[in-house]
FITORKOL-136078 format. One record per residue (C-alpha): residue number from 1; residue in one letter; x, y, z. Coordinates in steps of 0.5 Angstrom, whole numbers, plus 2048, in hexadecimal, padded with zeros to 3 digits. Each point is the difference from the previous one (the first is absolute). Example, Ala and Ser with C-alpha at 12.3 -4.5 7.8 and 13.67 -1.06 7.14 Angstrom:
[1,"a",[819,7F7,810]]
[2,"s",[802,807,7FE]]
//
This chain:
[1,"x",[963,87D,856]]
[2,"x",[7FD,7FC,806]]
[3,"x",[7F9,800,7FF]]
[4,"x",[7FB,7FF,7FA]]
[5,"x",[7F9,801,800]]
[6,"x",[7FF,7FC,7FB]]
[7,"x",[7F7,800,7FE]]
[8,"x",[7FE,7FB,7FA]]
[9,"x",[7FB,803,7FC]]
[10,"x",[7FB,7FC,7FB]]
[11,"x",[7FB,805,7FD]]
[12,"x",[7FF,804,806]]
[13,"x",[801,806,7FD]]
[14,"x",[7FA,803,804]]
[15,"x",[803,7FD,808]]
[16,"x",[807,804,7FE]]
[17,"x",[7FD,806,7FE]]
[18,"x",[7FC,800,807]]
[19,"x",[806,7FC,805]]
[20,"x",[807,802,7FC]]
[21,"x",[800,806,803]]
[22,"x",[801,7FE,807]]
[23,"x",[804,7FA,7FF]]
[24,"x",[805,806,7FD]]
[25,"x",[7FE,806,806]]
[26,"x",[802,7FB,806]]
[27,"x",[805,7FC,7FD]]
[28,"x",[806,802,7FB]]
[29,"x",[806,803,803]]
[30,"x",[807,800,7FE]]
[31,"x",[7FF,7F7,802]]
[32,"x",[7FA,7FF,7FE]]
[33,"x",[7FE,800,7F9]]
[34,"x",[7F9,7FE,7FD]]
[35,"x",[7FF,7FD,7FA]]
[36,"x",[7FB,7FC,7FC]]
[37,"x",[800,7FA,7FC]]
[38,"x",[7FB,800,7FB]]
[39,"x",[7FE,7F8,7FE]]
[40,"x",[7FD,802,7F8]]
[41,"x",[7FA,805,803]]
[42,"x",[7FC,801,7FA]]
[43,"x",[7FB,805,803]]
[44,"x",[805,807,7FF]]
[45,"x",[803,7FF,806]]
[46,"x",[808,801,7FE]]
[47,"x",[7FE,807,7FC]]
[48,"x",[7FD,802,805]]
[49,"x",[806,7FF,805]]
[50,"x",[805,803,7FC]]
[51,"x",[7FC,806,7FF]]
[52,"x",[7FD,801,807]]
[53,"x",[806,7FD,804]]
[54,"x",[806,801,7FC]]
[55,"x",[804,7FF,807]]
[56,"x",[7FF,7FA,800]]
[57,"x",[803,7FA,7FE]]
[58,"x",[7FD,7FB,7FB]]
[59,"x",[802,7F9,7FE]]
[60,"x",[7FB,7FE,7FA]]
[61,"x",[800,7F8,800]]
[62,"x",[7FC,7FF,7F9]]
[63,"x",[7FA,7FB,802]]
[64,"x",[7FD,7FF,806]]
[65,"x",[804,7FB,805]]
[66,"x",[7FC,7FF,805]]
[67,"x",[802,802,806]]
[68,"x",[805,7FB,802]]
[69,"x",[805,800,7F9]]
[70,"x",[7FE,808,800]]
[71,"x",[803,801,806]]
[72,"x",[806,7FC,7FF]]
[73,"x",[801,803,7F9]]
[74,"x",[800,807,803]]
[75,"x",[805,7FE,806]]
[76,"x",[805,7FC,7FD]]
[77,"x",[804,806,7FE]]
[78,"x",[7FE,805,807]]
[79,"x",[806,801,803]]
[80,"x",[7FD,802,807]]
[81,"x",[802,7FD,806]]
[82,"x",[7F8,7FF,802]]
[83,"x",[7FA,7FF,7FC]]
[84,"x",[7F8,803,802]]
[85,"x",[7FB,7FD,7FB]]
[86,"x",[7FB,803,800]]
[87,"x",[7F9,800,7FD]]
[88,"x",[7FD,806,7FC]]
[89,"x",[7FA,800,805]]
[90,"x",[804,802,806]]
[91,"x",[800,807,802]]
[92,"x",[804,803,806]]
[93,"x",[7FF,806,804]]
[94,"x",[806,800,804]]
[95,"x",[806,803,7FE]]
[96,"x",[804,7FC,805]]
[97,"x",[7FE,7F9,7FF]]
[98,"x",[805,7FC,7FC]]
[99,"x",[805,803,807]]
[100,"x",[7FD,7FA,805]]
[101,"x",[801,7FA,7F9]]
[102,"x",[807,803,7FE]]
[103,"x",[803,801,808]]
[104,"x",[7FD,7FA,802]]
[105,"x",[803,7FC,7FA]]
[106,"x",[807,803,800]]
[107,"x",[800,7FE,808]]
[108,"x",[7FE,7F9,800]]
[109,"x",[804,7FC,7FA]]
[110,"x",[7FD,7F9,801]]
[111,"x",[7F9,803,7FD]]
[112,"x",[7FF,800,7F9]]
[113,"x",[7F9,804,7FF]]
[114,"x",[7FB,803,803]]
[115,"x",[7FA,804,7FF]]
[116,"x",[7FD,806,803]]
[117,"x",[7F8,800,804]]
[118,"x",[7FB,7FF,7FA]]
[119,"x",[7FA,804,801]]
[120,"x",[7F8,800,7FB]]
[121,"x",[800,805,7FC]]
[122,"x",[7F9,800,800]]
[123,"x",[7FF,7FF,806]]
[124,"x",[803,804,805]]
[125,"x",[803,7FE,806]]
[126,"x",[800,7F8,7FE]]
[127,"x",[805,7FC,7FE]]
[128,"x",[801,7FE,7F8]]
[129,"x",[7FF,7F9,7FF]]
[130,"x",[805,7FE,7FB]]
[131,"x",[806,801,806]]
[132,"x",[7FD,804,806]]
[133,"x",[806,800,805]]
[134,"x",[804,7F9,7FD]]
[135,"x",[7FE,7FA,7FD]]
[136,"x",[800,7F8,803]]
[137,"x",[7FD,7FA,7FD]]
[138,"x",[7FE,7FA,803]]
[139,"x",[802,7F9,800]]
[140,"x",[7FC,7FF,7F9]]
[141,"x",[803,806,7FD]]
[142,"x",[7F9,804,801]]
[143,"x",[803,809,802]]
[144,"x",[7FE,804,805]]
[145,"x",[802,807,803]]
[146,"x",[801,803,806]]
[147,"x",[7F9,804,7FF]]
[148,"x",[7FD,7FB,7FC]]
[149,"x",[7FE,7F9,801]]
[150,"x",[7FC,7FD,7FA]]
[151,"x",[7FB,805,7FD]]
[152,"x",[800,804,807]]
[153,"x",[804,806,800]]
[154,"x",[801,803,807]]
[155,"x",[801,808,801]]
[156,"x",[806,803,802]]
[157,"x",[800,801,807]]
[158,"x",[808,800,801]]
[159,"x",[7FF,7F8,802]]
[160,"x",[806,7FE,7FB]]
[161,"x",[805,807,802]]
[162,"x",[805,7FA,802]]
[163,"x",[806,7FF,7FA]]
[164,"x",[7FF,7F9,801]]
[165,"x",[802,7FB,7FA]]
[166,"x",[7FC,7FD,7FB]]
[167,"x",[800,7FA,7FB]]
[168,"x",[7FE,805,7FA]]
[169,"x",[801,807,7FE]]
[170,"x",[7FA,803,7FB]]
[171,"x",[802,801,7F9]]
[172,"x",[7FC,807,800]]
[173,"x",[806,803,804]]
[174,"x",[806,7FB,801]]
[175,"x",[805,803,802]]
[176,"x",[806,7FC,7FF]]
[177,"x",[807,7FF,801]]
[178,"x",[803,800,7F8]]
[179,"x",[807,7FA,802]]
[180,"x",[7F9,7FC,803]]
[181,"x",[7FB,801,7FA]]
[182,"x",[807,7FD,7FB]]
[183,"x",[802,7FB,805]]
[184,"x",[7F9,7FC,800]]
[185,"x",[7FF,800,7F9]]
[186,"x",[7FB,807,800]]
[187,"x",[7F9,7FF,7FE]]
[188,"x",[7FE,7F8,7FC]]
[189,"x",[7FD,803,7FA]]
[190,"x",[7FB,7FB,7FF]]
[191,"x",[7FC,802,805]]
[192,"x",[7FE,806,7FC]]
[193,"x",[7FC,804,806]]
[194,"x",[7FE,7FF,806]]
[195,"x",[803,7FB,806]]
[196,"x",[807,801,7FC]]
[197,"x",[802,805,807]]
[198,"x",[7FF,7FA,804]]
[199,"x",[803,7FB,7FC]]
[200,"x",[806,805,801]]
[201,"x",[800,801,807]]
[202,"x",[800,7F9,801]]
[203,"x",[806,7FF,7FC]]
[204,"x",[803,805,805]]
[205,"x",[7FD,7FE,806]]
[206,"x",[804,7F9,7FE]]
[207,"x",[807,803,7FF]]
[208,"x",[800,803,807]]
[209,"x",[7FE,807,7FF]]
[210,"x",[7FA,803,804]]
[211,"x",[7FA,804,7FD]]
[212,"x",[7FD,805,805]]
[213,"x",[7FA,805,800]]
[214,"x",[803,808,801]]
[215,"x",[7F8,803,803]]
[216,"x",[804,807,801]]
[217,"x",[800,800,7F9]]
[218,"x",[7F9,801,7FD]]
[219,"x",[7FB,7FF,7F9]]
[220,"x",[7FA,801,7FD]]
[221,"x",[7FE,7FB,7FB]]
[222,"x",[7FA,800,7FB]]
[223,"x",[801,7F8,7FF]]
[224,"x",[7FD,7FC,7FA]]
[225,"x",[802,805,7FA]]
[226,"x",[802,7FB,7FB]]
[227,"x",[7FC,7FA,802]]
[228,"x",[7FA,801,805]]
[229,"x",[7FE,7FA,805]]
[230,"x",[7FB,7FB,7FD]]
[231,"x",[804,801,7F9]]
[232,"x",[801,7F9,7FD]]
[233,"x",[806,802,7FE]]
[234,"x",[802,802,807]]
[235,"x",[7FE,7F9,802]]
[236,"x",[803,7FD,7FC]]
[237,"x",[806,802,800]]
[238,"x",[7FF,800,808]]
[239,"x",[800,7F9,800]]
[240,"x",[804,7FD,7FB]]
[241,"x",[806,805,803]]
[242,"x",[7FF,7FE,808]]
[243,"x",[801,7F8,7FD]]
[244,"x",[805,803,7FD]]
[245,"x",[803,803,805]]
[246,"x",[7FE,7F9,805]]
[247,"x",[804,7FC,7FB]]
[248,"x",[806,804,800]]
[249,"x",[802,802,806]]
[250,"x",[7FC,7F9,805]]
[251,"x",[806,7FC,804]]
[252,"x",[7FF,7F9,7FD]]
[253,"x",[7FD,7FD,808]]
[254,"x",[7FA,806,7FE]]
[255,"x",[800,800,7F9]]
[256,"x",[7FA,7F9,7FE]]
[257,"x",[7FC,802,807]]
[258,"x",[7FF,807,7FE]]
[259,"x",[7FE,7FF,7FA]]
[260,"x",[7FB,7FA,800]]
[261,"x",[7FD,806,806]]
[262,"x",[801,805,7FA]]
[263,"x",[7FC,7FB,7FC]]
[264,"x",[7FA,800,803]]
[265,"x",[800,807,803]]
[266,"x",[801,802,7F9]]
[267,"x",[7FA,7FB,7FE]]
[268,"x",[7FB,804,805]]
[269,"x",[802,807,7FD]]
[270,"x",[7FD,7FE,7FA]]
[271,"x",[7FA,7FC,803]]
[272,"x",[7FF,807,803]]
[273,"x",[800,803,7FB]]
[274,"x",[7FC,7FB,7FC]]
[275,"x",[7FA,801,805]]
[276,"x",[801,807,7FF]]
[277,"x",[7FE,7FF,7F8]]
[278,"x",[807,804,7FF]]
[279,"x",[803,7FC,7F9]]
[280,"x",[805,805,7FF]]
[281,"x",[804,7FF,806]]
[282,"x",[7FE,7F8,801]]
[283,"x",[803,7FF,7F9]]
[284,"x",[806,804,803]]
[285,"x",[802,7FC,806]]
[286,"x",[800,7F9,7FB]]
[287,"x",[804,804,7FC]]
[288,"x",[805,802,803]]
[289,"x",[801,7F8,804]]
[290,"x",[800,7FF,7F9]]
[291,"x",[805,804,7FE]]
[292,"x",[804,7FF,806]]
[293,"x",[801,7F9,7FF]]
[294,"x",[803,801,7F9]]
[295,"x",[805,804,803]]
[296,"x",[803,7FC,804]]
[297,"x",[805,7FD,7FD]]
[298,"x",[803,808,7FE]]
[299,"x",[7FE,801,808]]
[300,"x",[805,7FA,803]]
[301,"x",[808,804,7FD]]
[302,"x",[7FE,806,805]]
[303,"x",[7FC,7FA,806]]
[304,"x",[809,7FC,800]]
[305,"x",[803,808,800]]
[306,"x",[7FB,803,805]]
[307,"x",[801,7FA,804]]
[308,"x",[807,800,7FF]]
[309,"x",[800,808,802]]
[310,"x",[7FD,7FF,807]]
[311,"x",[803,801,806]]
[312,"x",[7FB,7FF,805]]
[313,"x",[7FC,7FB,802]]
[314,"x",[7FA,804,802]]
[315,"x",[7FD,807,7FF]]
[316,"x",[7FB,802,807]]
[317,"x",[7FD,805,7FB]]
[318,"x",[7FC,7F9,7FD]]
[319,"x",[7FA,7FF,804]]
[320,"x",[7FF,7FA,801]]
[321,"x",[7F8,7FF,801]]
[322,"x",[7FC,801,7FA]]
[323,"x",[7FD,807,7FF]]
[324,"x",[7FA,7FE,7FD]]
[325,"x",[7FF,7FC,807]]
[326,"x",[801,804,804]]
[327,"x",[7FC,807,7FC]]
[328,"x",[7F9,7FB,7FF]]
[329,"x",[801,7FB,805]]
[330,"x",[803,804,806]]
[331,"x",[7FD,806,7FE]]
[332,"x",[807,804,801]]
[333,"x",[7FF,805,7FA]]
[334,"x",[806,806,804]]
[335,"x",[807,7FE,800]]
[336,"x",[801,801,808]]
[337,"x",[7FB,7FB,801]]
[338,"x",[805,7FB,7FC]]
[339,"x",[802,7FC,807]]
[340,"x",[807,7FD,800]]
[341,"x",[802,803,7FA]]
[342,"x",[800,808,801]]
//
């Protein structure tokens, strides 16, 4: 099999029902199978996949993972050559647009994943906000997209049509090469959900390899199906996992100045919220500093073999100003505006 489609689905028996379809019109052929991996549902969806789509194939993990170790598990006996993780609220209306992503990869070998253009389902004609048309992130660890700066998200005008590369690929429609996926170490499954793409990109980008955005390719995504913005979960884990993330992968020279930077921006994060008399998500910062730093000595093995991985000395694809700066400061809110960098 060259190419797996491989959908996560934690009781989302309802975004199946309404997206599965399509995934499985424009997609399955004699190269391409789609399969979903079931993280523990509760909500019938597994009943209602065998007796609805028996076509289809199902792996049934028996609690929920997360998505970083549910999809770990459902990969680590895929034999496919490439991998398309994709999240249960996609929807796909082009019979032909796994066509860009699979030619484009079969020819450009230092390339290890790849995502296609990211679109809002629920706002037609604008960029979808966790991915658009491929992931950065600053100095500091803060992402950003082409498309999306912070919480402004530009609309599709063809701007960002070029195939260019980019530091992350998002998680909702990652398309990635499965020797690569193994080679890195797969997903960390302590991060849970969210930022756990980026941290694995970062792995990649240190071997050598290249991420690029493919917008010849293109999705729809309804975005925030498990956690909504504003959650204090989603905060949370948001910022415990970008910690994470910084203290993994940082060189040594980069590592104590970003991360006494990454203290006090993380300190007005919860100031704001406190200001804004929203308890929930100020307790969630503290926490997830709190939590992060009782993780460090589990976090130093995987900092010595990401260090000892590297092969580069440096990845374009990290900007080196401070986002934050540059979207409220220097009011740069669209990715074009971003001088020097785009």
């Amino acid at each position: 099999m060259k190419l797996s489609v491989v959908i996560l689905n934690w009781n989302g028996k309802e975004m199946l029902r309404k997206y599965l379809p399509g995934v499985i019109a424009n997609s399955v052929s004699d190269d391409v199978e789609v399969v979903v991996a079931d993280n523990g549902s509760t909500d019938g969806s597994v009943e209602m996949l065998e007796r609805e789509f028996p076509q289809t194939p199902l792996v049934i993990l028996d609690r929920n993972y997360g998505f970083a170790e549910g999809y770990n598990m459902a990969l680590k006996d895929n034999p496919a050559d490439y991998f398309l993780l994709l999240n249960s609220d996609v929807e796909v209306r082009d019979k032909n647009w796994l066509t860009p992503l699979i030619e484009y990869m079969d020819a450009h070998h230092d390339v290890a994943a790849c995502q296609p253009k990211i679109m809002a389902l629920n706002q037609e004609g604008y960029f979808e906000y966790a991915g658009a048309a491929g992931g950065f992130i600053d100095r500091y660890g803060f992402p950003f997209c082409r498309g999306r700066v912070l919480a402004t998200v530009e609309q599709d005008q063809g701007q960002y049509d070029d195939i260019r590369d980019v530091f992350w690929a998002t998680g909702a429609a990652l398309f990635i090469r499965a020797k690569d996926f193994r080679y890195v170490g797969g997903f960390d499954r302590r991060f849970f959900a969210h930022m756990e793409e980026i941290d694995l990109c970062w792995r990649i980008r240190d071997a050598g390899l290249q991420i690029v955005c493919i917008p010849q390719s293109k999705v729809w995504h309804l975005g925030g199906a498990s956690l909504n913005q504003g959650n204090p979960r989603k905060t949370f884990l948001n910022f415990r996992n970008n910690l994470m993330m910084l203290y993994k992968n940082l060189p040594d020279q980069d590592l104590d100045k970003v991360m006494k930077a990454r203290r006090w921006f993380d300190c007005l994060a919860a100031r704001k919220f406190l200001l804004a008399f929203d308890w929930q998500n100020y307790k969630a910062v503290r926490k997830a500093r709190k939590e992060f730093k009782t993780m460090i000595p589990d976090l130093k093995e995987d900092r010595d073999n990401n260090a000892r991985r590297r092969t580069v000395t440096s990845i374009p694809e990290i900007a080196p100003f401070s986002i934050i700066f540059q979207y409220y400061f220097h009011r740069k809110k669209r990715f074009s505006q971003l001088n020097n960098f785009t």
